[in-house]
C-alpha positions in Angstrom: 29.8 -30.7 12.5 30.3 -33.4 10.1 32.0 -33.0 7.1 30.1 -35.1 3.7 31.8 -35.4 0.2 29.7 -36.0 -2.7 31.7 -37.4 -5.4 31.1 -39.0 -8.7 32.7 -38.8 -12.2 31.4 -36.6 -14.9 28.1 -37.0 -16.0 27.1 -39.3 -12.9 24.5 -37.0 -11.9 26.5 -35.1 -9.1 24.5 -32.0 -9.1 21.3 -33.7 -9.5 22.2 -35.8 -6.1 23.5 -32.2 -4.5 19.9 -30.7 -5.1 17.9 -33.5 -3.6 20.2 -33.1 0.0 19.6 -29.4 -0.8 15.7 -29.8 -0.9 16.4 -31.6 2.8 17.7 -28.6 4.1 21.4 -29.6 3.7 24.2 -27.0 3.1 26.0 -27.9 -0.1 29.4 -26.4 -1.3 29.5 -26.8 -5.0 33.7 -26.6 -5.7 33.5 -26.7 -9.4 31.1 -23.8 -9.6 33.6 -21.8 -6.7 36.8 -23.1 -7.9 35.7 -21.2 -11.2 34.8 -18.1 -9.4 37.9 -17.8 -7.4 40.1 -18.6 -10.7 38.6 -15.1 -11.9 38.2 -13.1 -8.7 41.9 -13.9 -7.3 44.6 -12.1 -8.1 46.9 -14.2 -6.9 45.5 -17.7 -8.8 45.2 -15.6 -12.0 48.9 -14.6 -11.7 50.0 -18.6 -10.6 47.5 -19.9 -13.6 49.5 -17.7 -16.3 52.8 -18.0 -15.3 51.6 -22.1 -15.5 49.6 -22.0 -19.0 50.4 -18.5 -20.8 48.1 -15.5 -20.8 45.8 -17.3 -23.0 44.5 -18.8 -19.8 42.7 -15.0 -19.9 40.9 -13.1 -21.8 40.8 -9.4 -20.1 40.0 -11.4 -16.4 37.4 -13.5 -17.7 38.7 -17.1 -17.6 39.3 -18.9 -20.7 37.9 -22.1 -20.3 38.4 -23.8 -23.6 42.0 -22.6 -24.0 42.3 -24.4 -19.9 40.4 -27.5 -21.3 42.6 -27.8 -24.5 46.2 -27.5 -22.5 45.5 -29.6 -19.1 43.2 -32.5 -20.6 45.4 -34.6 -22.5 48.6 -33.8 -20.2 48.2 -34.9 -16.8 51.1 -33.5 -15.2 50.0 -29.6 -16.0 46.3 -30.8 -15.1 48.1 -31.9 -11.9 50.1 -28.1 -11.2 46.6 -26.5 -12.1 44.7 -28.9 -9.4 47.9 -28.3 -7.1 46.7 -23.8 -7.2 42.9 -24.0 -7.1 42.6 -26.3 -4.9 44.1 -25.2 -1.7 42.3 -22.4 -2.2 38.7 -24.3 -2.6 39.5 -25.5 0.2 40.4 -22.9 2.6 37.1 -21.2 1.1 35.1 -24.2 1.7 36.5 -24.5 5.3 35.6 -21.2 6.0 32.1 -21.3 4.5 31.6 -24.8 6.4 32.5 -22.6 9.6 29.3 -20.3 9.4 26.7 -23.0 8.4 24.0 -24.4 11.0 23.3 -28.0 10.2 24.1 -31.2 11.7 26.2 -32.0 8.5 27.6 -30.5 4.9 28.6 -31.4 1.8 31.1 -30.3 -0.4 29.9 -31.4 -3.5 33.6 -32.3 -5.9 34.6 -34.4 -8.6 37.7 -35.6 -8.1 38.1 -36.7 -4.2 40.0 -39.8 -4.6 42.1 -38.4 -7.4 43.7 -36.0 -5.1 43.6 -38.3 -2.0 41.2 -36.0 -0.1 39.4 -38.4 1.3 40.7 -37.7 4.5 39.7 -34.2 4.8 36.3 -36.1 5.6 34.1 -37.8 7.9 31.9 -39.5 5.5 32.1 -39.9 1.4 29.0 -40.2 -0.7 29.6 -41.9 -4.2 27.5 -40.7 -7.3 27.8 -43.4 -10.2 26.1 -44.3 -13.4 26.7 -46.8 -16.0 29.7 -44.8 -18.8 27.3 -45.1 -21.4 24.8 -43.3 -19.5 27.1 -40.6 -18.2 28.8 -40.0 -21.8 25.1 -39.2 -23.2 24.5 -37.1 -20.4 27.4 -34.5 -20.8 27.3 -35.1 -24.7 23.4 -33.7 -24.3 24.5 -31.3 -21.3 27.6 -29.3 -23.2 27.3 -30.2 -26.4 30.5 -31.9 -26.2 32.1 -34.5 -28.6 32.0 -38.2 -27.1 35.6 -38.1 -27.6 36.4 -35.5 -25.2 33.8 -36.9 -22.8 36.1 -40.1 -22.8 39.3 -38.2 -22.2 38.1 -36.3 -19.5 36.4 -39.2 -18.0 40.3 -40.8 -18.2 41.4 -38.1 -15.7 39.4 -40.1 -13.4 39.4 -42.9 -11.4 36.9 -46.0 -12.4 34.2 -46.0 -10.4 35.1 -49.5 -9.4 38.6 -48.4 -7.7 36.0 -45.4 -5.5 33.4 -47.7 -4.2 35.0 -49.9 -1.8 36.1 -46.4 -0.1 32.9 -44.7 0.2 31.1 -44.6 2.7 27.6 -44.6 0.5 27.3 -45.2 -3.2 24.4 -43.7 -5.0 23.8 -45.3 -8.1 21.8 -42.5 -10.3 19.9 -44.0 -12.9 16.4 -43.8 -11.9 15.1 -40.2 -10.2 12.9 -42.1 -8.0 15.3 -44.7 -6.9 17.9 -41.9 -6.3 15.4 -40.0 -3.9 14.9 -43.0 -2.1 18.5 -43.5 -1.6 19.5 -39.8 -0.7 16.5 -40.2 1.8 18.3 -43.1 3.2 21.8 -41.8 3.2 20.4 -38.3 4.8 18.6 -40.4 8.0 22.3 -42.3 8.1 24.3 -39.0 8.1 21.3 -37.5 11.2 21.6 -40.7 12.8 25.7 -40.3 12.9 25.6 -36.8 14.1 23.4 -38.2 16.9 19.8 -36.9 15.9 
């Protein structure tokens, strides 16, 4: 089975890319969405994630995202610990899940895959990107968030200049229609590579 990332930083339309493979009948693995489950279902990451940011990381078991947001954003080394617990764990999950699917190919849909040099855990990388101003509106509109913010977290991640030269296929996701076109064009690639 081959093994697709879908990346892109925040705001490129990510999600919106995932659900188009989905409507092909592609498995997708969202990691943001499981990393948050397993951050509140394990025992063990709730334990590694206080001793690392205080119990205001929790409230009762429910994950406190703000208090998360607020310590790891502007300090790259704790973002870098927190990264360094979930995400072994996404991806033992994801490995397993991959394990039990029956498709010629599936994505794991994450934002950060060239951050954490995990682009080797894959045979293929998709690249979702959009011009800043248009991904800044987007997440400003989406959460409600302050531009300011948007920019920081957009500065834990690389430029989308440095991720395109090692992609395998960049999506650029400004038009819905030009989008579909192009998923439609990356799906026949990713069939033709698994041999159909």
């Amino acid at each position: 089975m081959t093994i697709v990332a879908l990346t892109g930083g925040i705001g490129s339309g990510k999600s919106t890319v995932a659900n188009m493979f989905k409507k092909l009948g592609v498995p997708v693995y969202n990691s943001d969405k499981k990393a948050k489950k397993l951050m509140a279902s394990s025992k063990k990451i709730r334990k590694a994630i206080k001793a690392l940011l205080g119990d205001g990381a929790y409230t009762d078991k429910t994950l406190n995202r703000d208090f998360i947001a607020q310590r790891v954003f502007g300090d790259k080394e704790l973002l870098s610990q927190l990264n360094g617990i979930v995400h072994p764990a996404v991806r033992k999950d994801f490995l397993k899940w991959a394990g039990k699917q029956k498709a010629p190919y599936v994505i794991q849909e994450s934002a950060i895959v060239f951050e954490n040099g995990q682009q080797d855990f894959y045979d293929k990388v998709i690249l979702v990107t959009a011009p800043e101003e248009v991904r800044i509106q987007r997440v400003v509109e989406r959460d409600g968030s302050e531009k300011s913010k948007v920019k920081a977290r957009m500065g834990n991640q690389w430029d989308d200049s440095r991720k395109v030269s090692l992609s395998d296929y960049v999506i650029d996701n400004i038009s819905l229609s030009d989008t579909e076109s192009k998923v439609m064009e990356v799906h026949k690639f990713l069939l033709n590579h698994c041999g159909l």
